[in-house]
ZALONU-306454 format. One record per residue (C-alpha): residue number from 1; residue in three letters; x, y, z. Coordinates in nm, 3 decimals. Layout:
BEGIN
<NUM; ALA; <X; Y; Z>>
...
//
This chain:
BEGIN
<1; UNK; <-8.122; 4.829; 2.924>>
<2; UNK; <-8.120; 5.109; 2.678>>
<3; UNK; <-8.166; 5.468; 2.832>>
<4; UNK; <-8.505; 5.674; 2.740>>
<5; UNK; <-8.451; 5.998; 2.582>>
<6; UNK; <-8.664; 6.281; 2.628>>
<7; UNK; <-8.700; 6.630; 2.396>>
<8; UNK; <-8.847; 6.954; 2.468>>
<9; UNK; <-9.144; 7.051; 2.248>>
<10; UNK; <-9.198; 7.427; 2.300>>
<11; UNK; <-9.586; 7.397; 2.152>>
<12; UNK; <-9.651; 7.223; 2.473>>
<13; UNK; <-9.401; 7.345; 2.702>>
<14; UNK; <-9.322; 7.017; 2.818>>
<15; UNK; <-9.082; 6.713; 2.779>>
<16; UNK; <-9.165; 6.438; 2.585>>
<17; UNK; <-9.033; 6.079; 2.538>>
<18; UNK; <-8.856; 6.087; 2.220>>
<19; UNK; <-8.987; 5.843; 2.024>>
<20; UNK; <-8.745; 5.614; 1.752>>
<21; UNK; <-8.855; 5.561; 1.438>>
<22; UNK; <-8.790; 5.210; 1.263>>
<23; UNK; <-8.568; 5.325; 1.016>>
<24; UNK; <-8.334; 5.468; 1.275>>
<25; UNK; <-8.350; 5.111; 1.480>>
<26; UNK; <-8.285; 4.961; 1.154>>
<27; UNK; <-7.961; 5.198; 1.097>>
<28; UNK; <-7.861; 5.184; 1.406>>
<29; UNK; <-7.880; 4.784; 1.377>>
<30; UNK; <-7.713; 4.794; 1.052>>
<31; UNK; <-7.416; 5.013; 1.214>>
<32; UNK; <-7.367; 4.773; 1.479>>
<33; UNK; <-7.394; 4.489; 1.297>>
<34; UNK; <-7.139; 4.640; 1.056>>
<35; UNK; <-6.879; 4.727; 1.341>>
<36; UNK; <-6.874; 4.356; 1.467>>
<37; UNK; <-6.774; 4.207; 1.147>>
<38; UNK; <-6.500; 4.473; 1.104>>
<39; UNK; <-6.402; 4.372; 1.473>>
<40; UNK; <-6.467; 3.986; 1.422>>
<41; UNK; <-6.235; 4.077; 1.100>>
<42; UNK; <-5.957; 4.221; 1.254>>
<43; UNK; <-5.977; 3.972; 1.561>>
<44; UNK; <-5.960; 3.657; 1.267>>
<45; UNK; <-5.671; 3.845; 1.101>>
<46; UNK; <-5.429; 3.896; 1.409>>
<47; UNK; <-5.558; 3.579; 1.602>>
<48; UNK; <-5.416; 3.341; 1.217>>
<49; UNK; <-5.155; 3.592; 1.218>>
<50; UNK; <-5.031; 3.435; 1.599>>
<51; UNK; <-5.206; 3.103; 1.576>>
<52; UNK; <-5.249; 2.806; 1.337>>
<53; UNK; <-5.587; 2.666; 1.248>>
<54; UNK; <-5.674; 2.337; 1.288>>
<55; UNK; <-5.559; 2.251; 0.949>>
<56; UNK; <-5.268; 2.405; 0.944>>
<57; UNK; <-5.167; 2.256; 1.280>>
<58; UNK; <-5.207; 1.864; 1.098>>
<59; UNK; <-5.028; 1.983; 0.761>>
<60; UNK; <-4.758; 2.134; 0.996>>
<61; UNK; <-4.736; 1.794; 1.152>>
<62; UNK; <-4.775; 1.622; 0.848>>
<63; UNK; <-4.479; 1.796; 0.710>>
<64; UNK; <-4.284; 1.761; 0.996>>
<65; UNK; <-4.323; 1.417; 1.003>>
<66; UNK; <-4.221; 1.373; 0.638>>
<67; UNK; <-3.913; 1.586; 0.741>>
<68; UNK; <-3.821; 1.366; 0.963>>
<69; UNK; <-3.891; 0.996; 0.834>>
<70; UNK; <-3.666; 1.157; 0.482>>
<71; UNK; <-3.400; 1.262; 0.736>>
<72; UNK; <-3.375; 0.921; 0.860>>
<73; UNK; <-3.429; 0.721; 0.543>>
<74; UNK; <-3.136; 0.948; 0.363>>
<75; UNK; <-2.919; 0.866; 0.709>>
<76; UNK; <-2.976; 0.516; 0.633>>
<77; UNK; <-2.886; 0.583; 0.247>>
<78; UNK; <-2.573; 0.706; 0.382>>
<79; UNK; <-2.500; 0.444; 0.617>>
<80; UNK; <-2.557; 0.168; 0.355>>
<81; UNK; <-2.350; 0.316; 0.074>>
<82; UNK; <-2.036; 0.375; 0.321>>
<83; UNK; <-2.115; 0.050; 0.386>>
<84; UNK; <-2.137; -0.069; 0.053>>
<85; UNK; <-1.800; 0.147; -0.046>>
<86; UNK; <-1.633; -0.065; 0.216>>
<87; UNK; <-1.757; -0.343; 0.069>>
<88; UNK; <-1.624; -0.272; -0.261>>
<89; UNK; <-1.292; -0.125; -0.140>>
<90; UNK; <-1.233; -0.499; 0.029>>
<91; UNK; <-1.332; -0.658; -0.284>>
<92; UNK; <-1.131; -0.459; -0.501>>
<93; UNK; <-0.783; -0.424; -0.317>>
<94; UNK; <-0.770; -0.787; -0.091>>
<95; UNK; <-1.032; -1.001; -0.228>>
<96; UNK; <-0.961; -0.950; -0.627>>
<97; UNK; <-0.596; -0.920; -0.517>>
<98; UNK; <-0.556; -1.280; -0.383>>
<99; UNK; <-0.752; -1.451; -0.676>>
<100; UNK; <-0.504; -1.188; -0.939>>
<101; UNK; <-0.800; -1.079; -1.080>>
<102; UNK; <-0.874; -0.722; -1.232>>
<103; UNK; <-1.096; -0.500; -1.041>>
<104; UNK; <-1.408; -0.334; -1.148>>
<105; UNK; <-1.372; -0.045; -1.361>>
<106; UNK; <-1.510; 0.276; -1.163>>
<107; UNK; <-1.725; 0.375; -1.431>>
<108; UNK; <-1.867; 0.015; -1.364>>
<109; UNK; <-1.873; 0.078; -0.987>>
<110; UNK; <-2.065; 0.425; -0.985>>
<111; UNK; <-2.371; 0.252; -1.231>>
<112; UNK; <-2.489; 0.569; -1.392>>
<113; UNK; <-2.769; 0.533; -1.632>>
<114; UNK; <-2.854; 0.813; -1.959>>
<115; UNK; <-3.128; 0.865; -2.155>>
<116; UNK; <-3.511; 1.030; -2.092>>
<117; UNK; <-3.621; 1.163; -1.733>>
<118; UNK; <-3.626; 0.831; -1.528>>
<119; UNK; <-3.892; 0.985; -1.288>>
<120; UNK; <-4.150; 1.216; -1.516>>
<121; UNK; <-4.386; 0.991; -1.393>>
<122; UNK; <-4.345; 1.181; -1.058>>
<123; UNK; <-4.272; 1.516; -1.217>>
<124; UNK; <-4.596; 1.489; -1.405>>
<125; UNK; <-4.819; 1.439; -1.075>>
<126; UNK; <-4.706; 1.769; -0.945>>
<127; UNK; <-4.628; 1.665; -0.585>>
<128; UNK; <-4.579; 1.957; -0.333>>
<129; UNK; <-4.241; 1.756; -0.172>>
<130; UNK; <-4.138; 1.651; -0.584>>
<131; UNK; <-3.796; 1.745; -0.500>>
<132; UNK; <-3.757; 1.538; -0.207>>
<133; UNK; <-3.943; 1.235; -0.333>>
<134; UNK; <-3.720; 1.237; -0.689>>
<135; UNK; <-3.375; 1.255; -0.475>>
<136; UNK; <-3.467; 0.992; -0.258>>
<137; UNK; <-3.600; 0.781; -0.541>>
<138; UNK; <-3.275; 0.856; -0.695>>
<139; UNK; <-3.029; 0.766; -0.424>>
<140; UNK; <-3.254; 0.436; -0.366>>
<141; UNK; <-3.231; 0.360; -0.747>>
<142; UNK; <-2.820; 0.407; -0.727>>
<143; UNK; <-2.773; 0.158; -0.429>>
<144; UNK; <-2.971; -0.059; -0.588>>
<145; UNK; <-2.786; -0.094; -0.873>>
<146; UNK; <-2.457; -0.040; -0.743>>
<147; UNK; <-2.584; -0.331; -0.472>>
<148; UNK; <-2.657; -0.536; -0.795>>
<149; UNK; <-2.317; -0.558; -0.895>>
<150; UNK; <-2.180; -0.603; -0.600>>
<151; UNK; <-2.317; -0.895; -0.534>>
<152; UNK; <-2.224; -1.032; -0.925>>
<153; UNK; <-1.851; -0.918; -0.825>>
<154; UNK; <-1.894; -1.171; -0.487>>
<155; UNK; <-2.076; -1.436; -0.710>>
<156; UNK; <-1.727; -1.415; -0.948>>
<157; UNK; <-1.498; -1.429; -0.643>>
<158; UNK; <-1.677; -1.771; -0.491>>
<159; UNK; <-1.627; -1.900; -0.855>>
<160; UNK; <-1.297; -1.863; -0.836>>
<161; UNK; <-1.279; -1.926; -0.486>>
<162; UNK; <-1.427; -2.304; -0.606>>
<163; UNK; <-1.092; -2.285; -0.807>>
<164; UNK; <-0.880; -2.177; -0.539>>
<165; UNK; <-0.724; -2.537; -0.455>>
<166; UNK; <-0.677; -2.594; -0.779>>
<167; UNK; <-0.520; -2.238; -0.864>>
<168; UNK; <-0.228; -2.303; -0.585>>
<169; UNK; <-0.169; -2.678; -0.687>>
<170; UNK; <-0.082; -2.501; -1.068>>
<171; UNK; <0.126; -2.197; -0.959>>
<172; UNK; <0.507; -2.327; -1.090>>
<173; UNK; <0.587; -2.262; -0.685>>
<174; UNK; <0.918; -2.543; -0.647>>
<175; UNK; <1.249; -2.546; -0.804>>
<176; UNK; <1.257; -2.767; -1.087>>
<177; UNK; <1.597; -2.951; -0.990>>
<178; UNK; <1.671; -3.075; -0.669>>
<179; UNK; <1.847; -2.813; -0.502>>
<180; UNK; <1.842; -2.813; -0.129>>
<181; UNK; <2.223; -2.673; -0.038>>
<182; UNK; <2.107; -2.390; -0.273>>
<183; UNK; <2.444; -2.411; -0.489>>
<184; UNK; <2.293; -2.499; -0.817>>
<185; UNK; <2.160; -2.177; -0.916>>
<186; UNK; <2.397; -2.025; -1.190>>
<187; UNK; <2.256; -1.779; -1.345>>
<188; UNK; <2.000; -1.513; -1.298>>
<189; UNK; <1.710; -1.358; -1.461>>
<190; UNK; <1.753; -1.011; -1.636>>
<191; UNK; <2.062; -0.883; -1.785>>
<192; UNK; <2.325; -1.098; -1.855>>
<193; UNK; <2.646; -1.187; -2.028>>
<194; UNK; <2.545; -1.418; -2.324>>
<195; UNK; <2.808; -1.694; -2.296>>
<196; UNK; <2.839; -1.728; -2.719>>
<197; UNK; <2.838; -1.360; -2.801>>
<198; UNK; <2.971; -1.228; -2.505>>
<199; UNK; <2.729; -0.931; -2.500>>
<200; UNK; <2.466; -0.835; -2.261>>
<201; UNK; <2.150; -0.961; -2.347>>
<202; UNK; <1.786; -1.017; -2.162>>
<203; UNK; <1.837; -1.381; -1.953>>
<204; UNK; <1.456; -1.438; -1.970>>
<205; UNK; <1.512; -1.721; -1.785>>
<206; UNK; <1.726; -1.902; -1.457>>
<207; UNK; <2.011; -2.123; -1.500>>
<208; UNK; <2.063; -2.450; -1.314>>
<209; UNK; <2.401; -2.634; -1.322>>
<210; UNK; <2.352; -2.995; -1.258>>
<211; UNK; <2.526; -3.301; -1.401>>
<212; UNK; <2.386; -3.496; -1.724>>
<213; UNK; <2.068; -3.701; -1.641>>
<214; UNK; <1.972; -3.530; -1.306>>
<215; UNK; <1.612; -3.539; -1.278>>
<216; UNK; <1.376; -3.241; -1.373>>
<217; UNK; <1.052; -3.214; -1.197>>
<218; UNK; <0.736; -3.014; -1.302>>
<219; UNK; <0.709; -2.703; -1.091>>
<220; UNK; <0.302; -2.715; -1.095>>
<221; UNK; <0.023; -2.916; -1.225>>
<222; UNK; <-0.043; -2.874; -1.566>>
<223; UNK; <-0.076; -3.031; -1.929>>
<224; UNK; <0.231; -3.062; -2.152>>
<225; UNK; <0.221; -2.835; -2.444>>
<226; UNK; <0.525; -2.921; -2.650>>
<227; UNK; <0.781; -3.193; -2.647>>
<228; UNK; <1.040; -3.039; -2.889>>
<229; UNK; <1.423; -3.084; -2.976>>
<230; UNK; <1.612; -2.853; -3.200>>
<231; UNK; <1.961; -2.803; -3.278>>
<232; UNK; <2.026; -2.454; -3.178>>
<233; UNK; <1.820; -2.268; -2.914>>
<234; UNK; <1.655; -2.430; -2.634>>
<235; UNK; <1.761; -2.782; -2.775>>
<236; UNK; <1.557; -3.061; -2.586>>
<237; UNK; <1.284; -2.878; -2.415>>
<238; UNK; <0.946; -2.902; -2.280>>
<239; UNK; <0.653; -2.654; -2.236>>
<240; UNK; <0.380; -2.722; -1.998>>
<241; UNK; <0.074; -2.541; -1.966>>
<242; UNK; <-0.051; -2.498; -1.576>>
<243; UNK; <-0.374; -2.269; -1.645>>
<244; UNK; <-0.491; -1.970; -1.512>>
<245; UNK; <-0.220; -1.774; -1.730>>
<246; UNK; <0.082; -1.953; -1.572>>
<247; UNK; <0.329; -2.146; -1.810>>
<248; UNK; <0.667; -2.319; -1.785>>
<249; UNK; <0.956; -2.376; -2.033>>
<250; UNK; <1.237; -2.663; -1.936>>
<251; UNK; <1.533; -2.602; -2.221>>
<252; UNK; <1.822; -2.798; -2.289>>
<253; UNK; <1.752; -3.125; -2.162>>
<254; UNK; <1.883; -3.429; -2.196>>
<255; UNK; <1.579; -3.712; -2.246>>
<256; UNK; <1.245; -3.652; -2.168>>
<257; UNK; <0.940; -3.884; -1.945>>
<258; UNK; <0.653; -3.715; -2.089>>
<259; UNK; <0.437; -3.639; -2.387>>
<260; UNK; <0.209; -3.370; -2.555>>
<261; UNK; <-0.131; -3.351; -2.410>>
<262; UNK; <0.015; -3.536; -2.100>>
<263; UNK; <-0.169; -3.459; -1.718>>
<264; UNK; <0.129; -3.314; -1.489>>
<265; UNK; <0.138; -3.343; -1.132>>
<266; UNK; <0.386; -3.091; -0.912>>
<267; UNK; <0.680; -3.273; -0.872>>
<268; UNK; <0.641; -3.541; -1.154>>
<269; UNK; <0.949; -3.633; -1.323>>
<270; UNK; <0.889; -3.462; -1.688>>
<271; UNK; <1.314; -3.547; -1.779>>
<272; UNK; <1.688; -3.501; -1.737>>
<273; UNK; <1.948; -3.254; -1.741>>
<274; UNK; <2.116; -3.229; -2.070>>
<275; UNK; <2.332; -3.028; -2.286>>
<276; UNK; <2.148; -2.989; -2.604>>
<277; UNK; <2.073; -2.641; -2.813>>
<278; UNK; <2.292; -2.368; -2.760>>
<279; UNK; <2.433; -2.454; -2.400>>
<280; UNK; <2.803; -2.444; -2.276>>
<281; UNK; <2.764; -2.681; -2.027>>
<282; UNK; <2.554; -2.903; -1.843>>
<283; UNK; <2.244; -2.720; -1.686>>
<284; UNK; <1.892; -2.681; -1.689>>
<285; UNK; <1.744; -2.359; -1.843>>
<286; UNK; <1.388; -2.277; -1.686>>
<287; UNK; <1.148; -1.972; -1.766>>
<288; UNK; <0.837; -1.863; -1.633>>
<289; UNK; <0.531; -1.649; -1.836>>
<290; UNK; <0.263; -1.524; -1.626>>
<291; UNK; <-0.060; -1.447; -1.918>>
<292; UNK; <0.226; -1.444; -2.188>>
<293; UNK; <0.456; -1.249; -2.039>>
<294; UNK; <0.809; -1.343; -1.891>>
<295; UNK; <0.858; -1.333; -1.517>>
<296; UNK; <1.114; -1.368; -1.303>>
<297; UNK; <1.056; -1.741; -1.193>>
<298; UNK; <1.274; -1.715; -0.827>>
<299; UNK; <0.958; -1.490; -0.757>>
<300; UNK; <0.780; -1.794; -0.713>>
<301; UNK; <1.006; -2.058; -0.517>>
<302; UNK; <0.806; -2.069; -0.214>>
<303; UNK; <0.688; -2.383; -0.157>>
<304; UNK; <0.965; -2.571; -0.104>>
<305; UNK; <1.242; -2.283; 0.050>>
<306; UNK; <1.213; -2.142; 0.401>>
<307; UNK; <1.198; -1.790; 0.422>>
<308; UNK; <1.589; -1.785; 0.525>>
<309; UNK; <1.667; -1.989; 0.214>>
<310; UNK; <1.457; -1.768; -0.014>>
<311; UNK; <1.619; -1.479; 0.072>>
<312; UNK; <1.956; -1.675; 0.028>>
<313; UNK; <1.826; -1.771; -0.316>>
<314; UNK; <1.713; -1.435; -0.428>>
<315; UNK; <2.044; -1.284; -0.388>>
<316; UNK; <2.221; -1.541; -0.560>>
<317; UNK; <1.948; -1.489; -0.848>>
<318; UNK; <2.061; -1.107; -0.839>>
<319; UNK; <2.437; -1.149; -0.896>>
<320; UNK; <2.484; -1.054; -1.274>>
<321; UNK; <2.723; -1.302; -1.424>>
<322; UNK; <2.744; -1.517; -1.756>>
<323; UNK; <2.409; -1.727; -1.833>>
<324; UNK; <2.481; -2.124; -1.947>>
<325; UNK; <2.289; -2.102; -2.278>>
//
C-alpha cells in the first residue's frame, strides 16, 4: 500500500494531500521498470555464469557421450591391431618359417596409401568433432586394409599347406646308399683336398665309398632331369628334380634304372655305384641345391637316422680330409 504524502500550502495555512501527476507515475513506472531488467540482467548473467541451460546441459551430454563411445571404439582399435600384430608376427616368424616361404615385406604390412585428401568429404562438411571423426576413420581404414592382407597371407599359407604332404615326400631327407653302420661316409662337404690336384678346393658335394654296383636310391620324390655320362667330371650321373626349389645330383655311377622325364619315388632304385668321370675309387658323389644354390646335403638326413646317429654322421661329415672325385 503506497504511503499518502501531504504538503504545506502557506495560502491556506493548512496541509494538503499531495497530489501525483501522471507524468511522475509514468517516470516513476519507467524507473522501476528499468531497475528490474538491470536486476533480471545481472541475475541471468551470474545465474549462466554458475549454471547450464537446458541446452547446454544435452550438448554437454551429447559431447560426453561422444567422448566416451570414441574412447571405447579407439580401445577396441587398439585391441584389434595388437591383435592383428600378433597375428602377423605368428605368420611371419613360425607359420612362413615351416612352409620356407618369404615373409611380407613391412612396407607391405603397414598398407599406407598416397595421393589427394582421402576424407575432404568430411573436411568439407565442417563438423565441430572433424578431428576426431577423420582419426577414427583413419585408424578404421588402416585395419581394414592391413586385415585385408592378412587374410591373403593365410589364404597363401593353406595353399601351401594343401602342398604340405607333398612338400615333405620331395625334401632329398635319406641317404642315397645304404648306410646303416654309418661307415660309408668319406668325404665331407666344404673345403677339401682335391684328390687329382692335391689342392684345397670347394667339395660341393658328400662322398660315399661303396663297392661297384651297390644300389643308389632317390633321396625324394621327384622327376629325372638328366641322364648323362661324360668322360671327365661327374662321369655317369643323374639329376633329379624334386620341386619346390630342391634338386639332387648322383655323379660317378656305374649303370643307371631310370630315364629323363621319369616319376621318382623316395627310395626308388635310380642306379649303381660306379667309378666313372674323374673318381679315384669306387664311391658315390651326391650334392644337394636348395633354389639353385649348393647346400650341405647331411643337413637333411633325417628321415632315416636317429638323432644319436645324426649327430654321429655330422661329425664324420666335418672331418676335412681328401674328397673321392
Amino acid at each position: 500500500m503506497s504511503k499518502i504524502k501531504y504538503y504545506y500550502d502557506p495560502k491556506t495555512c493548512k496541509y494538503e494531500r499531495y497530489e501525483r501527476s501522471k507524468w511522475d507515475v509514468a517516470l516513476n513506472s519507467l524507473g522501476f521498470f528499468a531497475f528490474s531488467l538491470l536486476l533480471a540482467g545481472l541475475f541471468l548473467i551470474a545465474f549462466n555464469a554458475y549454471f547450464d541451460s537446458p541446452k547446454e546441459l544435452l550438448l554437454k551430454k551429447e559431447n560426453k557421450e561422444l567422448t566416451f563411445y570414441y574412447e571405447a571404439m579407439d580401445d577396441e582399435i587398439k585391441r584389434l591391431s595388437s591383435m592383428l600384430e600378433d597375428l602377423q608376427q605368428r605368420d611371419d616368424n613360425l607359420y612362413r618359417v615351416i612352409f620356407e616361404s618369404e615373409p611380407i615385406p613391412s612396407e607391405v604390412r603397414r598398407a599406407g596409401v598416397g595421393g589427394a585428401d582421402r576424407y575432404a568429404e568430411i573436411r568439407e562438411k565442417g563438423l565441430k568433432q572433424e578431428k576426431m571423426i577423420v582419426s577414427l576413420r583413419s585408424k578404421v581404414d588402416l585395419l581394414k586394409r592391413q586385415l585385408y592382407i592378412q587374410s591373403n597371407s593365410y589364404d597363401e599359407i593353406a595353399e601351401m599347406a594343401l602342398n604340405k604332404e607333398e612338400y615333405w615326400a620331395s625334401i632329398p631327407a635319406i641317404q642315397p646308399i645304404p648306410n646303416e653302420d654309418l661307415t660309408r661316409l668319406a668325404s665331407g662337404f666344404g673345403m677339401r683336398i682335391h684328390p687329382i690336384l692335391k689342392v684345397r678346393k670347394m667339395h660341393e658335394g658328400i662322398d660315399f665309398s661303396a663297392p661297384i654296383g651297390t644300389p643308389i636310391y632317390a633321396t625324394g620324390d621327384g622327376v629325372v632331369k638328366v641322364v648323362k655320362t661324360i668322360f671327365g667330371g661327374y662321369g655317369k650321373y643323374v639329376e633329379i628334380d624334386h620341386g619346390f626349389g630342391f634338386t639332387t645330383l648322383y655323379a660317378h655311377m656305374n649303370s643307371f634304372d631310370v630315364k629323363p622325364g621319369q616319376k621318382v619315388k623316395r627310395g626308388d632304385k635310380i642306379g649303381t655305384v660306379g667309378n666313372t668321370g674323374t673318381s679315384t675309387g669306387p664311391h658315390l658323389h651326391y650334392e644337394v641345391r636348395k633354389d639353385g644354390r649348393i647346400v650341405n646335403p647331411v643337413n637333411y638326413f633325417f628321415k632315416d637316422l636317429s638323432p644319436e646317429e645324426y649327430e654321429k654322421i655330422l661329425e664324420l661329415a666335418s672331418k676335412e680330409n681328401q674328397s673321392l672325385g
